[in-house]
C-alpha positions in Angstrom: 0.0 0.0 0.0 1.2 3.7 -0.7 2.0 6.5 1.8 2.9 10.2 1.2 5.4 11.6 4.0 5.3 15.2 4.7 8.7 16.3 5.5 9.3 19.6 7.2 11.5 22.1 8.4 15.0 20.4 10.1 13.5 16.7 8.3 13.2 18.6 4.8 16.6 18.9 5.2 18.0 15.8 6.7 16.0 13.8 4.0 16.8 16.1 1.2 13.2 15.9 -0.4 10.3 17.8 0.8 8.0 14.7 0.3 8.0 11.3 -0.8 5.5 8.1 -1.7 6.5 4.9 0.0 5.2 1.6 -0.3 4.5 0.0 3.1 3.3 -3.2 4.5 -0.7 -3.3 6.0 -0.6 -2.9 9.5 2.6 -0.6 9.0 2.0 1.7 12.4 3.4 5.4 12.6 6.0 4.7 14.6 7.4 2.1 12.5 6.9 4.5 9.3 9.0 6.7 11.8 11.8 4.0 12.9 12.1 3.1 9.2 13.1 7.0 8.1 15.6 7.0 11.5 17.1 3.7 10.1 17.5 5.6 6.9 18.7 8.8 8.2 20.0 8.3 11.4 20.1 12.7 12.3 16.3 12.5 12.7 17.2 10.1 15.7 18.0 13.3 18.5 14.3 14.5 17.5 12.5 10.5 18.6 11.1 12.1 21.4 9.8 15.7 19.9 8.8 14.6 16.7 5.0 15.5 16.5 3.0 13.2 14.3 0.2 13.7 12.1 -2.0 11.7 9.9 -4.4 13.2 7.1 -3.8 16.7 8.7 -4.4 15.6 12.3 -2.5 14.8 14.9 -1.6 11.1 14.6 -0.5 8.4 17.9 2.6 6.5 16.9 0.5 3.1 17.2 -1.8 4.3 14.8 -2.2 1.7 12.1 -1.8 3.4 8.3 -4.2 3.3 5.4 -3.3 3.5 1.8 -3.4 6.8 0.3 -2.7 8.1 4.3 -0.7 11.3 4.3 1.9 11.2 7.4 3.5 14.3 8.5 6.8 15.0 10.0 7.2 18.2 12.4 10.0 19.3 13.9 9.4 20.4 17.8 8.3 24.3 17.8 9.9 26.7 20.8 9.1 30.1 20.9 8.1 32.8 23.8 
């Protein structure tokens, strides 16, 4: 089945590509979506904990299970004050 990462910000950067269609195995959770890109680009690894998550435009729980033609976002913490 197909998903479309967002990437953002820092990510956009790390990964070098501002999006990209992956195929993915049913039952492929968030958080393994996520582990996968760490594998592949170990940098986004000092983010794990910050990372926020979202699925079709809302806010997404790592053990939530992807669809096909899901869109997953990667954001980058946000500071500010």
């Amino acid at each position: 089945m197909k998903v479309k990462v967002i990437l953002f910000a820092v990510f956009r950067d790390i990964v070098g590509s501002k999006e990209e269609e992956l195929d993915v195995e049913p039952g492929t959770t968030v958080q393994k979506l996520l582990d996968s890109y760490i594998s592949r680009f170990p940098q986004m690894a000092r983010f794990r904990e910050h990372i926020i998550l979202s699925v079709n435009k809302e806010y997404g729980p790592p053990g939530k299970v992807l669809r096909d033609g899901d869109e997953v976002s990667f954001l980058p913490p946000v500071s500010g004050g």
